[in-house]
PDB file of N, CA, C and O in Angstrom:
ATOM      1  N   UNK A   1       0.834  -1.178   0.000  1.00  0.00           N
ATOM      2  CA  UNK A   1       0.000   0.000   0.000  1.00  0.00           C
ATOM      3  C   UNK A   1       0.882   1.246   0.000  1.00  0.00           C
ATOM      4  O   UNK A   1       2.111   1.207  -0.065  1.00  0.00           O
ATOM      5  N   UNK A   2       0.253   2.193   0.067  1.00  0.00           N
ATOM      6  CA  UNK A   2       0.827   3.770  -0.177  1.00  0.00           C
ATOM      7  C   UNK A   2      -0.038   4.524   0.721  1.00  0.00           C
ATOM      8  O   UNK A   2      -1.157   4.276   1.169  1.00  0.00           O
ATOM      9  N   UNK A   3       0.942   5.732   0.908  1.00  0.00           N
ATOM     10  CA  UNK A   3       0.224   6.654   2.035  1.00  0.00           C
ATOM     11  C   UNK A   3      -0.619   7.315   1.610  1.00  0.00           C
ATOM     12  O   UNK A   3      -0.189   7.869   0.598  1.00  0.00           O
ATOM     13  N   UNK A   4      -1.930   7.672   1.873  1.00  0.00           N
ATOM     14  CA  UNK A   4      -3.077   8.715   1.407  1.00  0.00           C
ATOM     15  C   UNK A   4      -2.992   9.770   2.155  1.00  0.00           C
ATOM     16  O   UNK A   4      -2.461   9.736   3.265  1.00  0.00           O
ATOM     17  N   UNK A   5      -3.408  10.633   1.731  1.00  0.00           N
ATOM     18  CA  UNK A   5      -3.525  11.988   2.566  1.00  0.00           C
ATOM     19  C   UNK A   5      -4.986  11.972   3.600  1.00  0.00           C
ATOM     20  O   UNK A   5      -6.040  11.823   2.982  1.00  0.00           O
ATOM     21  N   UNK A   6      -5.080  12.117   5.104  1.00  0.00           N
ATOM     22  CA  UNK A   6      -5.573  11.937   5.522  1.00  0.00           C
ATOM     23  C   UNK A   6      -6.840  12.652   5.368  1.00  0.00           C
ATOM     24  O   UNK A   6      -7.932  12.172   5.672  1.00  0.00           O
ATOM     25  N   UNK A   7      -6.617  14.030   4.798  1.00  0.00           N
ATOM     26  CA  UNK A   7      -7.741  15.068   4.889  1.00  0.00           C
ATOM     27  C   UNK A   7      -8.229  14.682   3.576  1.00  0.00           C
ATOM     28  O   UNK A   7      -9.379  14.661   3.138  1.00  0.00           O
ATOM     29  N   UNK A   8      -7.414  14.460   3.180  1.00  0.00           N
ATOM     30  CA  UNK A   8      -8.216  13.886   1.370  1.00  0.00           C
ATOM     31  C   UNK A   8      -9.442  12.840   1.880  1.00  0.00           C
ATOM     32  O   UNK A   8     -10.643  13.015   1.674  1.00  0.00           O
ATOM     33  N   UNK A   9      -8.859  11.768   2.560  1.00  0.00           N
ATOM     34  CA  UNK A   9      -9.803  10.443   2.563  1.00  0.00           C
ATOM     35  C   UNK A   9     -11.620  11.087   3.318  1.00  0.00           C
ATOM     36  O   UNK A   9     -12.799  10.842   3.062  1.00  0.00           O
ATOM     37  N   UNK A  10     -11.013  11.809   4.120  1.00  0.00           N
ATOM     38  CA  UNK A  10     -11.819  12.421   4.877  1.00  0.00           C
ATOM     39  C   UNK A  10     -12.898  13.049   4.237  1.00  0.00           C
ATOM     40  O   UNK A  10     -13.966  12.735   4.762  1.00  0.00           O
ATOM     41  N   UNK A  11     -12.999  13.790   3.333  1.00  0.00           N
ATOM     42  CA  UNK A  11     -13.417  15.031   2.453  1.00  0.00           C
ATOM     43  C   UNK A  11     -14.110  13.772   1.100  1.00  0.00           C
ATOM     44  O   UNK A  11     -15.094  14.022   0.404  1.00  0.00           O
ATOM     45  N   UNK A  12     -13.249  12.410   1.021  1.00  0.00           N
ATOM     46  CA  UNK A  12     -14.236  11.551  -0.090  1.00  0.00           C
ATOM     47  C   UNK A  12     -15.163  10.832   0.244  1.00  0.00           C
ATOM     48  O   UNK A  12     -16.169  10.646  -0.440  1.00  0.00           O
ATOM     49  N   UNK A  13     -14.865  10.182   1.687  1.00  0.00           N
ATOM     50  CA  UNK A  13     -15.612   9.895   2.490  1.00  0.00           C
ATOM     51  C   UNK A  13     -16.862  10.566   3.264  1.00  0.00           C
ATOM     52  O   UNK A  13     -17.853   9.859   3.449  1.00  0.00           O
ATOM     53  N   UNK A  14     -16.859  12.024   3.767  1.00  0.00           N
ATOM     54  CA  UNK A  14     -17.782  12.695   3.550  1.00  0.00           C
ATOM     55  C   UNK A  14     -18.625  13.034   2.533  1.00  0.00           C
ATOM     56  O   UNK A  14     -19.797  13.363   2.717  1.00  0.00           O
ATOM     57  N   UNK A  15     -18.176  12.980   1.642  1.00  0.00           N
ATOM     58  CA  UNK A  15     -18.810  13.438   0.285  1.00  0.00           C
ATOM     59  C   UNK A  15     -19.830  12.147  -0.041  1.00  0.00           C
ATOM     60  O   UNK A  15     -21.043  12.198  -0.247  1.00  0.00           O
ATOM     61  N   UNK A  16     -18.967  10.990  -0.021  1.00  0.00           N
ATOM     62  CA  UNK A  16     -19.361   9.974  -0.597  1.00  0.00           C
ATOM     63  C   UNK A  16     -21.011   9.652   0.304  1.00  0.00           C
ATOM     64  O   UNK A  16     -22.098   9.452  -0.238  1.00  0.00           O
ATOM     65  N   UNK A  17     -20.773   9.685   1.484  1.00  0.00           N
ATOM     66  CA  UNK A  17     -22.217   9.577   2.751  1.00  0.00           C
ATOM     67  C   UNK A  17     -23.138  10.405   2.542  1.00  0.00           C
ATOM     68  O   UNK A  17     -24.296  10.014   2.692  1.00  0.00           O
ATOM     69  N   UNK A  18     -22.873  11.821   2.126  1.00  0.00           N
ATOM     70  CA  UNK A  18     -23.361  12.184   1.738  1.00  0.00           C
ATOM     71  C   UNK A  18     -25.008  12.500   0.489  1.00  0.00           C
ATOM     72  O   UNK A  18     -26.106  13.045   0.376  1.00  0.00           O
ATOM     73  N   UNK A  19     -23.857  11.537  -0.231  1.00  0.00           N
ATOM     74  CA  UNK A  19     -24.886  11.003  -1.726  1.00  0.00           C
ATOM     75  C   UNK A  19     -25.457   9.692  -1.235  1.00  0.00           C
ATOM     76  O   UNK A  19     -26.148   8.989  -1.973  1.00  0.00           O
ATOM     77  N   UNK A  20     -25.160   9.355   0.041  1.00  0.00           N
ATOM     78  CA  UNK A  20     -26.002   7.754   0.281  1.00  0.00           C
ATOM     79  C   UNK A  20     -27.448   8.208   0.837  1.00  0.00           C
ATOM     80  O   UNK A  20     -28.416   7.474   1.035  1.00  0.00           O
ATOM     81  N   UNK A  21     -27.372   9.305   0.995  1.00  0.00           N
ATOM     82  CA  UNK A  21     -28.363  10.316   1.927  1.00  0.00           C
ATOM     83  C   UNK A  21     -29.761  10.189   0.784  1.00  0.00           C
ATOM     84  O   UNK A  21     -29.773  10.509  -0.405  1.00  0.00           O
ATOM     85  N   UNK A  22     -30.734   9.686   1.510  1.00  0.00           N
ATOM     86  CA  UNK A  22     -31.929   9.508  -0.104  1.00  0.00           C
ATOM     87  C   UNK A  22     -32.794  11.317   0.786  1.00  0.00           C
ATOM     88  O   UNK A  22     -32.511  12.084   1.706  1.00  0.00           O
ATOM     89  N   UNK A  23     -33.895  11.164  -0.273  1.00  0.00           N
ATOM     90  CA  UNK A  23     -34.345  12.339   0.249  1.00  0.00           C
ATOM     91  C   UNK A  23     -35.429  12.407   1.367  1.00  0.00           C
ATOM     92  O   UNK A  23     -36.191  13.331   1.081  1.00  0.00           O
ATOM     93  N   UNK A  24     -35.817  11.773   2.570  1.00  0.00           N
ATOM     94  CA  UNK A  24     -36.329  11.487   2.980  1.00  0.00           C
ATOM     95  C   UNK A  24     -35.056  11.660   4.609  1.00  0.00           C
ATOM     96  O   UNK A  24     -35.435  11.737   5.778  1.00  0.00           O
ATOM     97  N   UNK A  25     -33.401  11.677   4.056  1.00  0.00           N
ATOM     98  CA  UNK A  25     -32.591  11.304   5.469  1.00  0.00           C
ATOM     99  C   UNK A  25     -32.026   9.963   5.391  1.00  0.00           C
ATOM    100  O   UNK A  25     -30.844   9.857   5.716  1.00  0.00           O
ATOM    101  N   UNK A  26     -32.535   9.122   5.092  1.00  0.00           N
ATOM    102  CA  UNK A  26     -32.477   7.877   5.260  1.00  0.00           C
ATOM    103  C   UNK A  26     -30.965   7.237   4.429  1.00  0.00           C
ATOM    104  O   UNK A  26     -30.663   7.237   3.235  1.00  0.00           O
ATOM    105  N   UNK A  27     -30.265   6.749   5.590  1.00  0.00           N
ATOM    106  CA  UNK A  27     -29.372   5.650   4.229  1.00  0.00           C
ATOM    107  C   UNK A  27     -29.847   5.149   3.343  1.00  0.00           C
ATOM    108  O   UNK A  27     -30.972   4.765   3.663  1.00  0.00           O
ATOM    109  N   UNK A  28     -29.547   4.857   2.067  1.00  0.00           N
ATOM    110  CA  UNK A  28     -29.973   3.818   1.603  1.00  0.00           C
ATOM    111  C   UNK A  28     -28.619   3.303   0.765  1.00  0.00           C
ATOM    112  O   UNK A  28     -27.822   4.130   0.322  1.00  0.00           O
ATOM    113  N   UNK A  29     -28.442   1.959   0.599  1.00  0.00           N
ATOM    114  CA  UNK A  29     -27.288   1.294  -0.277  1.00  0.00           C
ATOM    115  C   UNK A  29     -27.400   1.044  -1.465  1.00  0.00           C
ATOM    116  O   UNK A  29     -26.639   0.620  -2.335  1.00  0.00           O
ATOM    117  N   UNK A  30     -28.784   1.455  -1.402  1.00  0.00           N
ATOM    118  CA  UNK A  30     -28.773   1.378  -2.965  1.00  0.00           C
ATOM    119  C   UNK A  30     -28.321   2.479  -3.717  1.00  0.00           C
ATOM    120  O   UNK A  30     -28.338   2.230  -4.923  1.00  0.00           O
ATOM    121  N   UNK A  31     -27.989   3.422  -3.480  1.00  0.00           N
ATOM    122  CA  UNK A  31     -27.292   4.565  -3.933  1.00  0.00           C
ATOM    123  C   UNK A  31     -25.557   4.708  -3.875  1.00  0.00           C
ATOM    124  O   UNK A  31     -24.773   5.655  -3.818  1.00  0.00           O
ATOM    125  N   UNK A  32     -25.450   3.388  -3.919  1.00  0.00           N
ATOM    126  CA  UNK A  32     -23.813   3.323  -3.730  1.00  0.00           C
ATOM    127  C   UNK A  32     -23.161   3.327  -4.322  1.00  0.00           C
ATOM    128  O   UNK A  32     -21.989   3.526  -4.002  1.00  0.00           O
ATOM    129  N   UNK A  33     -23.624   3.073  -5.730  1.00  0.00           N
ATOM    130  CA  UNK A  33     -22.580   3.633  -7.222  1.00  0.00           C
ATOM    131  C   UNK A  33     -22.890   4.877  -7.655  1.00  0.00           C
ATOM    132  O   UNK A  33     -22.185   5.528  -8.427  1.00  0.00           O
ATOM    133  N   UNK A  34     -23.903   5.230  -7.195  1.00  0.00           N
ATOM    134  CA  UNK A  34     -24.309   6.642  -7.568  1.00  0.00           C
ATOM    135  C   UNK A  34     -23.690   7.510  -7.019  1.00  0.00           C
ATOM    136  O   UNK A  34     -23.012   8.264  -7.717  1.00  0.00           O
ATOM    137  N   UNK A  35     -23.730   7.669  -5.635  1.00  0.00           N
ATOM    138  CA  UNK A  35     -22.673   7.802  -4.757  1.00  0.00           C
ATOM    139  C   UNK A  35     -21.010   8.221  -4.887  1.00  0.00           C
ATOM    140  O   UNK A  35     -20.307   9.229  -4.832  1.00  0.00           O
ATOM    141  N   UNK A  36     -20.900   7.009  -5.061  1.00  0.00           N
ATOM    142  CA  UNK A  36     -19.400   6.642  -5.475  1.00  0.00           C
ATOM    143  C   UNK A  36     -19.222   7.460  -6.610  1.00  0.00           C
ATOM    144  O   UNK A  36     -18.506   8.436  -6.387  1.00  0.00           O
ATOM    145  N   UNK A  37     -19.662   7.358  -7.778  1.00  0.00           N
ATOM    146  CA  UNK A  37     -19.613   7.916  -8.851  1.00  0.00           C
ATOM    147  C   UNK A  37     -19.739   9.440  -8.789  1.00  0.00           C
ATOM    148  O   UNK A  37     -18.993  10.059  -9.546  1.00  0.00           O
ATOM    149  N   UNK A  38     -20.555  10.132  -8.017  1.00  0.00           N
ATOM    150  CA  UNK A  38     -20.257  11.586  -8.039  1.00  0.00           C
ATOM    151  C   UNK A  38     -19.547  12.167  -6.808  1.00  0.00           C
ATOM    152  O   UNK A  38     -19.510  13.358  -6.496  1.00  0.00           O
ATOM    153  N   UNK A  39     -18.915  10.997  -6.074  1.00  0.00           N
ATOM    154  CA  UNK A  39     -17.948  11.283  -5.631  1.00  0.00           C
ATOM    155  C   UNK A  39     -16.783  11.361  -6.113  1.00  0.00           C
ATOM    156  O   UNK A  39     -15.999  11.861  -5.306  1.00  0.00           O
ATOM    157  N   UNK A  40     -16.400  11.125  -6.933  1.00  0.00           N
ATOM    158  CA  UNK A  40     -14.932  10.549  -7.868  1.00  0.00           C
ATOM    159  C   UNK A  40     -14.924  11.766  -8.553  1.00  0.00           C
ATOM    160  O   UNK A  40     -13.970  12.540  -8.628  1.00  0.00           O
ATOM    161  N   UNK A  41     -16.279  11.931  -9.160  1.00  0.00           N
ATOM    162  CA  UNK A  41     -16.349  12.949 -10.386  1.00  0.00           C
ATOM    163  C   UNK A  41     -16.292  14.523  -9.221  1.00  0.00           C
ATOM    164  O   UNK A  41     -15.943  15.464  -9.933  1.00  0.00           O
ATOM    165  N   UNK A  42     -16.466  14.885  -8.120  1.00  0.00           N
ATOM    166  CA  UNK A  42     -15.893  15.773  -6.962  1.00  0.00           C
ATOM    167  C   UNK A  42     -14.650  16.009  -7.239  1.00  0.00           C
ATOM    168  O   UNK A  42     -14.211  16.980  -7.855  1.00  0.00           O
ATOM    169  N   UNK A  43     -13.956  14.962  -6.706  1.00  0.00           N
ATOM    170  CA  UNK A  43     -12.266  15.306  -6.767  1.00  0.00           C
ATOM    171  C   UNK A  43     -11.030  14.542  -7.837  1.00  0.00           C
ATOM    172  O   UNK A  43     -10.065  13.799  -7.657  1.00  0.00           O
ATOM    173  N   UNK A  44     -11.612  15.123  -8.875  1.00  0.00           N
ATOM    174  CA  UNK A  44     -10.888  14.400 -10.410  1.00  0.00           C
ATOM    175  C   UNK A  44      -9.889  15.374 -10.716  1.00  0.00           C
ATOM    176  O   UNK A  44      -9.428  15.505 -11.850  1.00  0.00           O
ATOM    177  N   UNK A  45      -9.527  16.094  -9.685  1.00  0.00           N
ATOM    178  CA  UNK A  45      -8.569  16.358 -10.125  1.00  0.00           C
ATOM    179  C   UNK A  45      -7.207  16.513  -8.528  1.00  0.00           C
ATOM    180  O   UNK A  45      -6.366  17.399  -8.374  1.00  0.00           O
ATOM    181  N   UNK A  46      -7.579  14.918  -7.332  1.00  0.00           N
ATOM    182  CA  UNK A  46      -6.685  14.400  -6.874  1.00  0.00           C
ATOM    183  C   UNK A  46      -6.093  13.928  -7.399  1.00  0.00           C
ATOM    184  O   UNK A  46      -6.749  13.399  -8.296  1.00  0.00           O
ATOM    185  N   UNK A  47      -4.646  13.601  -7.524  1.00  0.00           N
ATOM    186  CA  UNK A  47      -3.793  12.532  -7.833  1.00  0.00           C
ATOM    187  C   UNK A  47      -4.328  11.109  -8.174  1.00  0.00           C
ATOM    188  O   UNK A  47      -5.115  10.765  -7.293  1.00  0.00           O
ATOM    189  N   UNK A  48      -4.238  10.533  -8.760  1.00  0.00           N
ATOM    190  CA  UNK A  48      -5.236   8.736  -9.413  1.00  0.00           C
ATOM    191  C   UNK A  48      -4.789   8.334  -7.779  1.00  0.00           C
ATOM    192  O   UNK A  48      -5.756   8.175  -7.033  1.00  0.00           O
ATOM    193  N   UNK A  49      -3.529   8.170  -7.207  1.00  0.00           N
ATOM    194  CA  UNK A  49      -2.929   6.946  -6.198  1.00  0.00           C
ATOM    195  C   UNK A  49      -3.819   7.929  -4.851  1.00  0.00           C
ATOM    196  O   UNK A  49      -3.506   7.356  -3.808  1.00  0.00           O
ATOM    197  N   UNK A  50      -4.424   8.700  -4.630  1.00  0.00           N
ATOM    198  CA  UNK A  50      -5.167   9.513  -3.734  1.00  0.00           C
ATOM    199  C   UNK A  50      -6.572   8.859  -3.934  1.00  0.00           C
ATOM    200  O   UNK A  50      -7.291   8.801  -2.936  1.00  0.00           O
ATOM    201  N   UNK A  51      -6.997   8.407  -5.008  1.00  0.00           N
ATOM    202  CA  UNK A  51      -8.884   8.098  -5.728  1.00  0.00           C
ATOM    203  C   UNK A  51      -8.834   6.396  -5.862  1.00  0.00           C
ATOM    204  O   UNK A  51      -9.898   5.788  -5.747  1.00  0.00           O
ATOM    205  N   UNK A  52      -7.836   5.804  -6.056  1.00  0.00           N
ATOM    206  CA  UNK A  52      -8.072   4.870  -6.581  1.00  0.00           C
ATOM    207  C   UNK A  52      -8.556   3.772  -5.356  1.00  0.00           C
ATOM    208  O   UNK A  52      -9.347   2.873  -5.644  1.00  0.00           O
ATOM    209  N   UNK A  53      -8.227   3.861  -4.506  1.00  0.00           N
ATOM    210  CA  UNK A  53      -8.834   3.237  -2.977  1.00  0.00           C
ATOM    211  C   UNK A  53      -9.992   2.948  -3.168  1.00  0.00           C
ATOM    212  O   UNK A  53     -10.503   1.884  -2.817  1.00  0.00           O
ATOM    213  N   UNK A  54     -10.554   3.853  -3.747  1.00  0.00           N
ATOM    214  CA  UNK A  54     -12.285   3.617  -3.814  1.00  0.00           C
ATOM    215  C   UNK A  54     -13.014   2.779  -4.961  1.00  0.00           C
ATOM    216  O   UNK A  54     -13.090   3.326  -6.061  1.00  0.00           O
ATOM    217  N   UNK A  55     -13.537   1.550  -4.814  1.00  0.00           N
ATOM    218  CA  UNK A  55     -13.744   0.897  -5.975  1.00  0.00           C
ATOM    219  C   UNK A  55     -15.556   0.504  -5.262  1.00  0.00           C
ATOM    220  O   UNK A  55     -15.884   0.624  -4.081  1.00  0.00           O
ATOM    221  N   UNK A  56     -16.266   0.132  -6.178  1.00  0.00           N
ATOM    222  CA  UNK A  56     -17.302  -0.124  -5.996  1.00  0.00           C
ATOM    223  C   UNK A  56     -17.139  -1.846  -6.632  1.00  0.00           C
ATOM    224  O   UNK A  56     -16.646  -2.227  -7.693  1.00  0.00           O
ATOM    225  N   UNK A  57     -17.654  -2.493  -5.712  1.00  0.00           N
ATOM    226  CA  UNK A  57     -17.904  -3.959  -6.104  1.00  0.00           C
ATOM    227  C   UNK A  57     -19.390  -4.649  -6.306  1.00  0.00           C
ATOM    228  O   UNK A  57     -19.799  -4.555  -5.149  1.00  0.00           O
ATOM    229  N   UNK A  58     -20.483  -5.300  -7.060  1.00  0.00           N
ATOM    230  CA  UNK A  58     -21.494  -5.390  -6.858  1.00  0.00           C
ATOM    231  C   UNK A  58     -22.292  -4.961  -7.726  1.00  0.00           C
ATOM    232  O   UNK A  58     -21.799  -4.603  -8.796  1.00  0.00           O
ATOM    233  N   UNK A  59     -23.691  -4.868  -7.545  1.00  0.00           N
ATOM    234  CA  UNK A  59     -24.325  -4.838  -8.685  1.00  0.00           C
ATOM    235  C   UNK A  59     -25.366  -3.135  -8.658  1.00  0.00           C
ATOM    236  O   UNK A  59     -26.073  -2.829  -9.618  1.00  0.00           O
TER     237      UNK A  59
END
């Protein structure tokens, strides 16, 4: 592995919970590529070895 920047992970990870947020408040997982996906598209212009941690597996 490689070192990430801590405030980075922080800031994708917020972001990312964020979009799990349906409109009602509620988690939902089903919003987890959606999610993921406009999370990535947020900070595209971190370093790839800063983004690439984040992979979505599943359907």
């Amino acid at each position: 592995m490689w070192v990430v920047d801590d405030g980075e992970t922080n800031k994708i990870t917020s972001t990312f919970y964020k979009h799990m947020v349906d409109e009602s408040g509620c988690l939902d997982h089903t919003r987890a590529a959606f999610a993921l996906n406009k999370t990535m598209r947020s900070v595209k212009d971190l370093p790839l070895d800063q983004r690439i941690l984040y992979i979505h597996l599943g359907a």
